[in-house]
VOGU-3710 file (C-alpha; in Angstrom, 3 decimals, decimal comma):
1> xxxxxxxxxx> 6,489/6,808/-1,567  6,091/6,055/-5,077  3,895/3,656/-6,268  6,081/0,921/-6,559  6,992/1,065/-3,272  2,828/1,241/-1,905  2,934/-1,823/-4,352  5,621/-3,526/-2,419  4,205/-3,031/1,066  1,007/-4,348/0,306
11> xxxxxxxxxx> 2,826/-7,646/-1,634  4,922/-7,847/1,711  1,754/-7,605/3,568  -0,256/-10,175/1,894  3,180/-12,704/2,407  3,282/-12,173/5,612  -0,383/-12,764/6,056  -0,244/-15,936/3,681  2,858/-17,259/6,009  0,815/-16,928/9,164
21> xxxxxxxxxx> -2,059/-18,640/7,703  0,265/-21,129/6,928  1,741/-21,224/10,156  -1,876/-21,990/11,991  -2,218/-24,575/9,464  0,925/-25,973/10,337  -0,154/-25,678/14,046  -3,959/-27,070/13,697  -1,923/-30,478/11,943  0,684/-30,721/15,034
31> xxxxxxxxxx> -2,248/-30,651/17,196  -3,917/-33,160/15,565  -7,066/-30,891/15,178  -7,185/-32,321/11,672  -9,766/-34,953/10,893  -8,154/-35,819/7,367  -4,240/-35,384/8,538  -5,547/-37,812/11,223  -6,535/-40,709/8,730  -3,757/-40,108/6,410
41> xxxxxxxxxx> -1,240/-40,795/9,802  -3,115/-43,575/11,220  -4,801/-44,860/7,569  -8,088/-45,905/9,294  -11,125/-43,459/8,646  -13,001/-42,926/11,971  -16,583/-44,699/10,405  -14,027/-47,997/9,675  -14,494/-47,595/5,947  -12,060/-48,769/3,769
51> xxxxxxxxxx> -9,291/-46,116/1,871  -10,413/-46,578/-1,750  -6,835/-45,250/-2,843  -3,370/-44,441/-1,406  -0,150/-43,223/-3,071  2,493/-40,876/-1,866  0,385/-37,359/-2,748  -2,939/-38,470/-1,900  -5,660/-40,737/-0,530  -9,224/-41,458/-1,420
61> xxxxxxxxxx> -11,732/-41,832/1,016  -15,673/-42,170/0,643  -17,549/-39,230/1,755  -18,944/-39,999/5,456  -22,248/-38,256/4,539  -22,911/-38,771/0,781  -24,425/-35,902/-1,084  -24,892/-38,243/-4,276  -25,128/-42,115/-4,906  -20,943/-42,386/-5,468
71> xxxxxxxxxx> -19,644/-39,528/-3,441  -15,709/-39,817/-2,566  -13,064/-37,453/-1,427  -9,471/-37,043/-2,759  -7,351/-35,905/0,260  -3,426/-34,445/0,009  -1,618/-36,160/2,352  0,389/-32,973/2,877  -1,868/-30,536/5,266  -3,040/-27,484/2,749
81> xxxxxxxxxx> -5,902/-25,889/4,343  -8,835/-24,468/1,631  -8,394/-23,720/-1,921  -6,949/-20,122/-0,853  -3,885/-21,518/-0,051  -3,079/-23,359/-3,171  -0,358/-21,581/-5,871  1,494/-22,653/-8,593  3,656/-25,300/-7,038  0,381/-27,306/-5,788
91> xxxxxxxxxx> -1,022/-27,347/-9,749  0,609/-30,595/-10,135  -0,889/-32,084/-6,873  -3,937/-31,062/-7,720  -4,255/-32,470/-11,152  -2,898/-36,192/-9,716  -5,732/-35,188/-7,480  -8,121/-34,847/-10,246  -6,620/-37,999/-12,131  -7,062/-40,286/-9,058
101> xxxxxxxxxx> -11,070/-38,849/-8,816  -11,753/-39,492/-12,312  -9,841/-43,163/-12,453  -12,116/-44,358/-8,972  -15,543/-42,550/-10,901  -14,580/-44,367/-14,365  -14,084/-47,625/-11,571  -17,615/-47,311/-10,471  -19,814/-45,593/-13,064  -17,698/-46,047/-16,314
111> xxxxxxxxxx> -20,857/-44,183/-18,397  -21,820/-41,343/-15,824  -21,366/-37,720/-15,642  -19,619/-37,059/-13,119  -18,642/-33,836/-10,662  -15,179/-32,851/-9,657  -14,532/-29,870/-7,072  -13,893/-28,209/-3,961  -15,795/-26,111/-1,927  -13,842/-22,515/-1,045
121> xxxxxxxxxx> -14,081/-20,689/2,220  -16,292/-20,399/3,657  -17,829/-22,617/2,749  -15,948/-26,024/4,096  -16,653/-28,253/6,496  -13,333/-29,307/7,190  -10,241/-26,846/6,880  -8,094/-29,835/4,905  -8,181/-29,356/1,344  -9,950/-32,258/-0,244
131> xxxxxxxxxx> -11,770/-32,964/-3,819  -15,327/-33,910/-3,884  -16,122/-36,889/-6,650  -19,736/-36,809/-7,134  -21,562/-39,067/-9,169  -25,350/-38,368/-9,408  -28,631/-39,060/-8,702  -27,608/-36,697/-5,863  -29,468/-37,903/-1,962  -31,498/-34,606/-2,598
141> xxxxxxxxxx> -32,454/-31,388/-4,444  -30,309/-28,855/-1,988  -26,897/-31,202/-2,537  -27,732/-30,843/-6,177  -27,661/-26,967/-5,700  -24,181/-27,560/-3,129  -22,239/-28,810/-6,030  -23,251/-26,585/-8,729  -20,585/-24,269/-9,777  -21,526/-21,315/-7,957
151> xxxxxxxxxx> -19,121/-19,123/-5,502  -18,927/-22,260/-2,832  -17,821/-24,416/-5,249  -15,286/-24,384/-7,753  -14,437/-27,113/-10,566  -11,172/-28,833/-10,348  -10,385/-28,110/-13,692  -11,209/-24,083/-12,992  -8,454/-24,316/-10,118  -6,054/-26,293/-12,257
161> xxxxxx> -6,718/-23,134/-14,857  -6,097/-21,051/-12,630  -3,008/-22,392/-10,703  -1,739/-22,521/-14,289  -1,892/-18,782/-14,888  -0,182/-17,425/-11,792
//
């Protein structure tokens, strides 16, 4: 084969791998294994807390165990599993995401600094793709170190970057 065609198998490989990820995500959401696809259907969260925000992309939840003193999660509505599985055509979901995180921080703490990310496999604790809003003083030194942008974690404007150049 020519190298083209070694090129093309291994493009046809990765798609085929990409769809079956896909597929188990797709699977996992029937179930109702998700936590997240489970308040977005039902709109309750499972500690009774309120749903800061809701429109048709997205909802906003607060975090159950809070790594800072504001700490809130943007949520698709549409089951997306970790930031692997994001391309191009999710760059516009996740910059609403991003606007909706930054419009509940300027809400609560118009004059802080504030954190906007998601953590990449492995390193999740819930395989739903969701934006952490963190606000500081963080509830301890080693959430401090969680958030820092370091291979778990990942800015939402480095994936927005990055959705944009593919």
């Amino acid at each position: 084969q020519t190298g083209g065609g070694i090129e093309e198998d291994r493009r046809g490989e990765a798609a085929e791998a990409a769809e079956a990820e896909m597929e188990d995500e797709r699977e996992a959401d029937r179930e109702g294994d998700c936590v997240f696809c489970e308040i977005v259907r039902t709109g309750r969260t499972h500690d009774g807390s309120e749903i800061l925000h809701e429109d048709e992309k997205c909802i906003a939840i607060q975090d159950l165990h809070p790594a800072a003193l504001h700490h809130f999660l943007v949520i698709p509505k549409e089951h997306i599993a970790t930031t692997n599985s994001l391309d191009q055509r999710h760059r516009n979901l996740v910059v609403h995401m991003y606007d909706v995180g930054k419009k509940l921080m300027k809400e609560t703490r118009p004059e802080a600094h504030c954190k906007f990310g998601f953590h990449q496999p492995p390193f999740y604790s819930v395989k739903h793709l969701h934006m952490h809003c963190l606000c500081p003083p963080y509830t301890s030194m080693l959430h401090a170190m969680k958030y820092k942008s370091l291979p778990w974690f990942i800015t939402a404007e480095a994936i927005v970057k990055r959705l944009s150049l593919r």
